[in-house]
TIMI-2910 file (N, C-alpha, C, CB; in pm, 1 decimal, decimal comma, always signed):
<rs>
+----------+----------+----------+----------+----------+----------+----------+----------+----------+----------+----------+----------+------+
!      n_x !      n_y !      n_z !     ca_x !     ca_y !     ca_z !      c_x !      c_y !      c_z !     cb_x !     cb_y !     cb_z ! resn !
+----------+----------+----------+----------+----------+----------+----------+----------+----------+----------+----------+----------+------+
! -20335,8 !  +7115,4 ! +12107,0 ! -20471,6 !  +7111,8 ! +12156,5 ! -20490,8 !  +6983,0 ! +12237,6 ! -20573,7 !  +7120,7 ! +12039,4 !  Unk !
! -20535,9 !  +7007,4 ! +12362,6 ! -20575,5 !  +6880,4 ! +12471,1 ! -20692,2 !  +6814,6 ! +12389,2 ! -20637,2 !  +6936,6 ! +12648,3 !  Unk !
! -20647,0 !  +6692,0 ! +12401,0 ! -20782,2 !  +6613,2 ! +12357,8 ! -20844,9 !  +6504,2 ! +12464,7 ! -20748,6 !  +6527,5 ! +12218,3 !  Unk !
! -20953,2 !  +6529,7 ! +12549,8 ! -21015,7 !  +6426,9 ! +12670,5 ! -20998,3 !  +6292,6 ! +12658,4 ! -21162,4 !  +6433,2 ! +12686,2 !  Unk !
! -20930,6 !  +6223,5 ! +12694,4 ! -20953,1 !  +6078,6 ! +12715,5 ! -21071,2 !  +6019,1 ! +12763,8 ! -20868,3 !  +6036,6 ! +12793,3 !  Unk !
! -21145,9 !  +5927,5 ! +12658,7 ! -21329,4 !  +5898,8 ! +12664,9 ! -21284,8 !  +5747,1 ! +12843,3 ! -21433,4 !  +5772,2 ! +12402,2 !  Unk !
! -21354,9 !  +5771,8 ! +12923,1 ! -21379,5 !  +5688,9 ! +13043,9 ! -21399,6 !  +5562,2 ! +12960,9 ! -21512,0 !  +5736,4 ! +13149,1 !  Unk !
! -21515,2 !  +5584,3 ! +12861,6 ! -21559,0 !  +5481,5 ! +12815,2 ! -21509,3 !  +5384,9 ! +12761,7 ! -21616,8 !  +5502,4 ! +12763,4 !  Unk !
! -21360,9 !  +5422,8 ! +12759,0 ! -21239,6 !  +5303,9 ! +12686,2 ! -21206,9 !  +5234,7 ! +12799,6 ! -21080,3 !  +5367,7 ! +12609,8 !  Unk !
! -21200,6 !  +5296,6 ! +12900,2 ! -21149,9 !  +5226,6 ! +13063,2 ! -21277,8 !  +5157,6 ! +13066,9 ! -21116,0 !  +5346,8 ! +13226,4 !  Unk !
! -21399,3 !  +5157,7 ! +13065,3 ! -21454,4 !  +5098,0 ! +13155,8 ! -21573,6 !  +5033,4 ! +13084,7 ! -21480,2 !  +5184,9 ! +13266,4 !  Unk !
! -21507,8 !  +4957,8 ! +12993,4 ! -21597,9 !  +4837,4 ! +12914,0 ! -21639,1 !  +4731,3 ! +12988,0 ! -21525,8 !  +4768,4 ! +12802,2 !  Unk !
! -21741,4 !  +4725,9 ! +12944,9 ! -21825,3 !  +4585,2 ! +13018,3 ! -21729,6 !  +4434,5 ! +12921,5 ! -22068,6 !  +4593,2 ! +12960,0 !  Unk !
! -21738,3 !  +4374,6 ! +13009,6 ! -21688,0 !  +4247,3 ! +12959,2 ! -21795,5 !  +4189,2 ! +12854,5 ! -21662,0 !  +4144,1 ! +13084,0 !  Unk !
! -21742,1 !  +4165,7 ! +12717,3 ! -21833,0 !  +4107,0 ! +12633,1 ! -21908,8 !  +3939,0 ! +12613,5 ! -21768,0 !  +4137,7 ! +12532,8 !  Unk !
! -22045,2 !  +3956,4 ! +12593,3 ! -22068,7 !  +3854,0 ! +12608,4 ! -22005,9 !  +3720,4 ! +12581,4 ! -22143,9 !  +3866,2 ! +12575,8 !  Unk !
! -21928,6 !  +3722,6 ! +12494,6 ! -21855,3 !  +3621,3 ! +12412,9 ! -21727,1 !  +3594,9 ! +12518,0 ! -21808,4 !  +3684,0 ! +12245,2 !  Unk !
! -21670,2 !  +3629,0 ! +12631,5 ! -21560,1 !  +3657,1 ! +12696,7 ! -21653,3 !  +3563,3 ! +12829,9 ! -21504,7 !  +3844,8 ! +12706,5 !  Unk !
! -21762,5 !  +3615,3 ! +12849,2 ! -21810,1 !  +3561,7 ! +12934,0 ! -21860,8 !  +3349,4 ! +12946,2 ! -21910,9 !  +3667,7 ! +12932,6 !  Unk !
! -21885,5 !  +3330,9 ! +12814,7 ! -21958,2 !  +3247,5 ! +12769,5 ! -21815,6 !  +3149,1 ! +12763,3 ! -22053,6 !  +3293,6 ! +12636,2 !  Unk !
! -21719,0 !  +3205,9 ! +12702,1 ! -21560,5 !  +3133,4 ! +12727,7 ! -21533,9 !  +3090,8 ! +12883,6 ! -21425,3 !  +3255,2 ! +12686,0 !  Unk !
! -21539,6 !  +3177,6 ! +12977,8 ! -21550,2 !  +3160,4 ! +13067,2 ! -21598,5 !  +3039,3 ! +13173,8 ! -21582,6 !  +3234,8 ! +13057,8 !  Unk !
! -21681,0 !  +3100,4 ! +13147,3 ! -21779,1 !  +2950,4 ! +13198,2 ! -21812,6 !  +2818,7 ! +13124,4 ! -21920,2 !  +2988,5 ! +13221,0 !  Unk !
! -21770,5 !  +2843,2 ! +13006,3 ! -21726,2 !  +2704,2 ! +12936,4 ! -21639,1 !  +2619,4 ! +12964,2 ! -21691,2 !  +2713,7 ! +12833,0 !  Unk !
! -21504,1 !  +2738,7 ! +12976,3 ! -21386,5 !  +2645,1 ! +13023,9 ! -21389,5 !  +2581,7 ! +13166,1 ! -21258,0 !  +2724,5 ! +13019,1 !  Unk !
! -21458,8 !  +2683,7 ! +13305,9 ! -21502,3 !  +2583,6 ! +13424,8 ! -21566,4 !  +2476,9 ! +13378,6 ! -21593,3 !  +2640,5 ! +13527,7 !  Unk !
! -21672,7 !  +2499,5 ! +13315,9 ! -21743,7 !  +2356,5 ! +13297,3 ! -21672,3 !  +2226,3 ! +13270,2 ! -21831,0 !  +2364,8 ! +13188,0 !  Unk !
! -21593,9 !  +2230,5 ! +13141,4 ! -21501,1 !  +2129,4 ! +13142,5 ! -21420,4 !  +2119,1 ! +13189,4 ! -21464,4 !  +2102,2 ! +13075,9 !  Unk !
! -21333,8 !  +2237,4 ! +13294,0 ! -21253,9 !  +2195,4 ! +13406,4 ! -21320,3 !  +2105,2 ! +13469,8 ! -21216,1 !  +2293,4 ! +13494,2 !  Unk !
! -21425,3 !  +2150,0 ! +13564,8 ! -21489,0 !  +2110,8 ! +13677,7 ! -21547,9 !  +1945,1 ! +13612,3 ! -21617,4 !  +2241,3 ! +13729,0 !  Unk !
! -21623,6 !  +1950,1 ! +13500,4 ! -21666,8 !  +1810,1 ! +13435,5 ! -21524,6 !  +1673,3 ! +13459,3 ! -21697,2 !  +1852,3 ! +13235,2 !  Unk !
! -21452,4 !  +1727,9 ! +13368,1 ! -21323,6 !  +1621,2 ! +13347,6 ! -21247,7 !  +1636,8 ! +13543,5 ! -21171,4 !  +1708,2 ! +13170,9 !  Unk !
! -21246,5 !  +1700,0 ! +13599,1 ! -21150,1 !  +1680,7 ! +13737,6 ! -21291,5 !  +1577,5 ! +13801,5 ! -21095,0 !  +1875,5 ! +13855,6 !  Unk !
! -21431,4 !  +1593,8 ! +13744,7 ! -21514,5 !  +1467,8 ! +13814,9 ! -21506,2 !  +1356,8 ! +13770,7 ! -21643,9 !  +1474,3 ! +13818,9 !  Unk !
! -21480,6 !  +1336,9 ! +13628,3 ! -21465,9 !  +1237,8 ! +13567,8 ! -21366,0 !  +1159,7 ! +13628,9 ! -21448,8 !  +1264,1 ! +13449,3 !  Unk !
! -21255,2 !  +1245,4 ! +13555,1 ! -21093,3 !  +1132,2 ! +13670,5 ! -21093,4 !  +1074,5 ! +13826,0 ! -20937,6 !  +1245,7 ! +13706,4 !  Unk !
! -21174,1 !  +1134,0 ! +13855,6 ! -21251,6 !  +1106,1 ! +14027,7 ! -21272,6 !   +965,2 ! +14011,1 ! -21428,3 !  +1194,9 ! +14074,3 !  Unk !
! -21414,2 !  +1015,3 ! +13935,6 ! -21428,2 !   +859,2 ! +13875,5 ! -21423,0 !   +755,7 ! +13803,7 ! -21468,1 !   +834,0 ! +13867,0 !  Unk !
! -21316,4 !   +775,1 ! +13711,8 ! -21270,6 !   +698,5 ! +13637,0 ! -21272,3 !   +550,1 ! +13654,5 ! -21171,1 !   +739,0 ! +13625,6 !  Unk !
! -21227,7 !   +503,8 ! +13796,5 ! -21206,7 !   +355,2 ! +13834,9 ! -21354,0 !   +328,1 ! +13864,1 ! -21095,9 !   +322,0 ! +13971,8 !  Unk !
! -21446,4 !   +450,9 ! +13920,5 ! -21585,6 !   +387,5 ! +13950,9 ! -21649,2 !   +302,7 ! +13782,7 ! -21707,5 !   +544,9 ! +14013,8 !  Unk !
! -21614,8 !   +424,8 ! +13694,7 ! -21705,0 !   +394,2 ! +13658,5 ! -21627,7 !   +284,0 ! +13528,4 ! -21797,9 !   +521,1 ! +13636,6 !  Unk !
! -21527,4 !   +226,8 ! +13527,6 ! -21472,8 !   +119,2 ! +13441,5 ! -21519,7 !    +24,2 ! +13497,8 ! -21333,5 !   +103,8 ! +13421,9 !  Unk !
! -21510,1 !    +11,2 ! +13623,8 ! -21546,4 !   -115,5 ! +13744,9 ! -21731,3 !   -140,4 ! +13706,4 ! -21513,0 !    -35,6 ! +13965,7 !  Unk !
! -21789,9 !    -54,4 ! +13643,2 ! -21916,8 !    -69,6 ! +13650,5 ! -21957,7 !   -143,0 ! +13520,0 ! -21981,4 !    +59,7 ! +13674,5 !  Unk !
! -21857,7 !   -118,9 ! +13418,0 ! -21865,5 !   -187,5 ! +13308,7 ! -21774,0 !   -329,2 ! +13304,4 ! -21830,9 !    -91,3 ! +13206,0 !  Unk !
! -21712,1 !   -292,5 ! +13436,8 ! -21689,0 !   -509,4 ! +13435,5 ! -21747,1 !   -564,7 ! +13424,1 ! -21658,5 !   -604,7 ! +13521,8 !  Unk !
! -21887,7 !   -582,9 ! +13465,4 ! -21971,7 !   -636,0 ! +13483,3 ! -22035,0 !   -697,4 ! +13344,9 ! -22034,5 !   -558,7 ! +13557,9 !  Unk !
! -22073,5 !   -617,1 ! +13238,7 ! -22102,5 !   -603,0 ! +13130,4 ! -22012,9 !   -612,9 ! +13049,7 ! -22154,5 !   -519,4 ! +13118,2 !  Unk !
! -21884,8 !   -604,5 ! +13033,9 ! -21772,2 !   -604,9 ! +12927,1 ! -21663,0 !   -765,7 ! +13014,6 ! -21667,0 !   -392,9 ! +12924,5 !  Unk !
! -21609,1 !   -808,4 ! +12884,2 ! -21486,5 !   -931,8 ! +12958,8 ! -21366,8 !   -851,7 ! +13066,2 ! -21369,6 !  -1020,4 ! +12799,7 !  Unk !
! -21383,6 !   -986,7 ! +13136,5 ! -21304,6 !   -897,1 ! +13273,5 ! -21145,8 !   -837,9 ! +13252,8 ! -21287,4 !  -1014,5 ! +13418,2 !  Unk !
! -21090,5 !   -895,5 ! +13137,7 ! -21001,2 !   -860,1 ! +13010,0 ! -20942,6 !   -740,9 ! +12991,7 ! -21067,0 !   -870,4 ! +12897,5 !  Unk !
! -21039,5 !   -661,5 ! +12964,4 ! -21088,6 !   -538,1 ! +12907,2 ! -21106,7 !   -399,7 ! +13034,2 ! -21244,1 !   -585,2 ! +12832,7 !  Unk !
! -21097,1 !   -444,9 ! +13131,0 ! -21082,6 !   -338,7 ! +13254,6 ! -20994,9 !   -255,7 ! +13255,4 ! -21062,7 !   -386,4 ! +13371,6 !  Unk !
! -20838,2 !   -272,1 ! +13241,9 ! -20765,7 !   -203,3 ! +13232,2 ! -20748,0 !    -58,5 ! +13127,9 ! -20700,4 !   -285,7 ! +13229,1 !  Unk !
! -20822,8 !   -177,8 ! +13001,2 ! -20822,3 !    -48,3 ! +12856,1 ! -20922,6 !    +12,7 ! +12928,9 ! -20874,4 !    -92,3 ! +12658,6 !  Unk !
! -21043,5 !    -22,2 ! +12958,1 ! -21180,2 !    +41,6 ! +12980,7 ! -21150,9 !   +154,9 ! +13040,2 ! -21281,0 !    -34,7 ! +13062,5 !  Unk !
! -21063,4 !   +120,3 ! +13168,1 ! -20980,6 !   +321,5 ! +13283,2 ! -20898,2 !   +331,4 ! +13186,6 ! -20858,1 !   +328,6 ! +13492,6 !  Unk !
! -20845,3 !   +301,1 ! +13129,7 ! -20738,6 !   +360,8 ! +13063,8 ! -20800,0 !   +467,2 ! +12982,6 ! -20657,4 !   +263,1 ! +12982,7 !  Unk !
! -20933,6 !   +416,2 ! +12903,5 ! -20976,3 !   +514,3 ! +12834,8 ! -20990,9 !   +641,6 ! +12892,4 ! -21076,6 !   +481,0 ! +12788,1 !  Unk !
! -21057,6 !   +609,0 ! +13024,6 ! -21179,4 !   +687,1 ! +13085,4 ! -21083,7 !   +813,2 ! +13133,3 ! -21277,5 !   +595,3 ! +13227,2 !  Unk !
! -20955,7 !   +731,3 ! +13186,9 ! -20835,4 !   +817,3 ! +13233,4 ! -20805,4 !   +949,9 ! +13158,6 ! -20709,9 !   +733,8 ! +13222,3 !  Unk !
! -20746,2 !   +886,8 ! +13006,6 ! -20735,7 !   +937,2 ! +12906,4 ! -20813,7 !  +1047,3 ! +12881,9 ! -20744,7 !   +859,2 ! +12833,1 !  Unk !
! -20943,7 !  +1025,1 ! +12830,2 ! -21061,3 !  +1136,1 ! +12806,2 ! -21032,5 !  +1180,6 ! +12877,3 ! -21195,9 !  +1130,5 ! +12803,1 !  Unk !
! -21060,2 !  +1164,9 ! +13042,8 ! -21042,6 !  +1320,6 ! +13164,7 ! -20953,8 !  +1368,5 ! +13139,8 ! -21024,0 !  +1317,7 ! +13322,9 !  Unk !
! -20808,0 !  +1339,9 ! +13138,4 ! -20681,4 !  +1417,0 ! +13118,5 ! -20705,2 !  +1490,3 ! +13012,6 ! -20557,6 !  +1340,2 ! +13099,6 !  Unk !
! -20715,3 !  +1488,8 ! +12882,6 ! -20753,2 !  +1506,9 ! +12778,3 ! -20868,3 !  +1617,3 ! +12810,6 ! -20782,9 !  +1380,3 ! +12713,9 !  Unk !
! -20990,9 !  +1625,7 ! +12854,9 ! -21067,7 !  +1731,3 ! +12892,0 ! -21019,9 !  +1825,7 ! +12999,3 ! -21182,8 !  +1681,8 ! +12926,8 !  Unk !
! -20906,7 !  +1786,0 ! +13099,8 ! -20854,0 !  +1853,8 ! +13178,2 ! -20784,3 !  +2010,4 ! +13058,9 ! -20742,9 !  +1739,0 ! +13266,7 !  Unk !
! -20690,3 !  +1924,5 ! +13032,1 ! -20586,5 !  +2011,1 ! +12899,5 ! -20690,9 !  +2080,9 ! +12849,6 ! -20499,8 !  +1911,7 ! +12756,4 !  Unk !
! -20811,6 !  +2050,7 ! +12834,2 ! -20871,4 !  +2123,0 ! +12687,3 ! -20922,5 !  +2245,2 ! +12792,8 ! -21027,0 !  +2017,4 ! +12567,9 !  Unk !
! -20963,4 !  +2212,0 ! +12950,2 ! -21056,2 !  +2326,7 ! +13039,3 ! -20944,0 !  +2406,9 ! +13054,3 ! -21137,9 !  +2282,1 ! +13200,3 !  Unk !
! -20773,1 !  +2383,9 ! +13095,5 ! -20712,2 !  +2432,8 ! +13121,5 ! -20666,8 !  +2557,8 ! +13020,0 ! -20654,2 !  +2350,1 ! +13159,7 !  Unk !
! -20633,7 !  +2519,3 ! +12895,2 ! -20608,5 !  +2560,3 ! +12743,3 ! -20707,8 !  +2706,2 ! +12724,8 ! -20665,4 !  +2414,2 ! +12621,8 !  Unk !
! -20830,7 !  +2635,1 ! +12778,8 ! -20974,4 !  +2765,0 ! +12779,6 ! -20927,3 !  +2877,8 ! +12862,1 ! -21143,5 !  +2708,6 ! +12865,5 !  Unk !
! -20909,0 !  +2839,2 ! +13024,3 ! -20922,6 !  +2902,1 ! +13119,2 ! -20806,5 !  +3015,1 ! +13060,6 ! -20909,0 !  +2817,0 ! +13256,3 !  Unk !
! -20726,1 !  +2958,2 ! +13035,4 ! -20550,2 !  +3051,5 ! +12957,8 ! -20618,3 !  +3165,9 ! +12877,5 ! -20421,5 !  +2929,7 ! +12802,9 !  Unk !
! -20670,4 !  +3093,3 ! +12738,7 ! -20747,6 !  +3160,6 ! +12647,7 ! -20837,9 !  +3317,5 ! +12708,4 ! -20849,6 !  +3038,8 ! +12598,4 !  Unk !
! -20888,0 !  +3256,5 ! +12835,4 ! -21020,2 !  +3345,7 ! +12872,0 ! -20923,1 !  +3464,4 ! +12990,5 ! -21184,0 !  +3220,4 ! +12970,6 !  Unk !
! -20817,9 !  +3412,9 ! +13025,8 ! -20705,6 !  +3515,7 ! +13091,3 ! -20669,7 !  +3619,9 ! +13016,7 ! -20576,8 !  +3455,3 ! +13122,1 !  Unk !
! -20605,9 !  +3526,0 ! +12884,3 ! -20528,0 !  +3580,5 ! +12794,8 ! -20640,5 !  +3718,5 ! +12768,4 ! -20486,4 !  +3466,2 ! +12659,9 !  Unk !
! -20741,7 !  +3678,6 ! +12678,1 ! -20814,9 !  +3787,7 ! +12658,0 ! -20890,1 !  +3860,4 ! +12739,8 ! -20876,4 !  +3766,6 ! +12585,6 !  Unk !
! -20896,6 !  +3850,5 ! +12885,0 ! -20914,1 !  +3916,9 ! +12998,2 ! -20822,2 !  +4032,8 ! +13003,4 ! -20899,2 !  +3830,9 ! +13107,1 !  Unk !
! -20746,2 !  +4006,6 ! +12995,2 ! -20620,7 !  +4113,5 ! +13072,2 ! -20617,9 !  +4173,5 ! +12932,0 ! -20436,7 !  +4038,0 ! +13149,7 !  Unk !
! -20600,9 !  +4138,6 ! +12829,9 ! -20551,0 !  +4214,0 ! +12714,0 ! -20669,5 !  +4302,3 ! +12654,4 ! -20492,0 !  +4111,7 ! +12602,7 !  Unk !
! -20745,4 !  +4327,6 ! +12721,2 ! -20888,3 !  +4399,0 ! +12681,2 ! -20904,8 !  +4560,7 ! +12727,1 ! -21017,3 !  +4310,0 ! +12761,5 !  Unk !
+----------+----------+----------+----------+----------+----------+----------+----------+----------+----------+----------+----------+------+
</rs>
């Protein structure tokens, strides 16, 4: 006995939760690739206010965190592929 294949398995709407991944992970792409932009701006702004000493750790941090939020937007964007295609 033929049994119909339902359309409705093909042609699911993307779930909200898929979506919300999504645009999470741009966000902290797009956030951290501004950050590392400015990383030197904005250590240089706390020379001023911190010993002149302390500049190097200060980007170093700032470096750090962006790279660090880079990996984490990148990690997402994978995540939000991964369960893209496998849906």
């Amino acid at each position: 006995m033929h049994v119909p294949i339902s359309q409705e398995r093909f042609e699911r709407k993307p779930s909200r939760s898929l979506t919300v991944l999504w645009v999470v992970a741009a966000v902290v792409l797009a956030g951290s690739i501004v950050a590392l932009r400015f990383a030197r701006e904005i250590a240089w702004e706390n020379y001023t206010v911190i010993a002149p000493s302390t500049l190097d750790r200060n980007e170093m941090f700032y470096r750090d965190l962006s790279l660090a939020g880079i990996a984490l937007g990148v990690g997402l964007l994978l995540v939000a592929v991964w369960r893209t295609i496998g849906r």
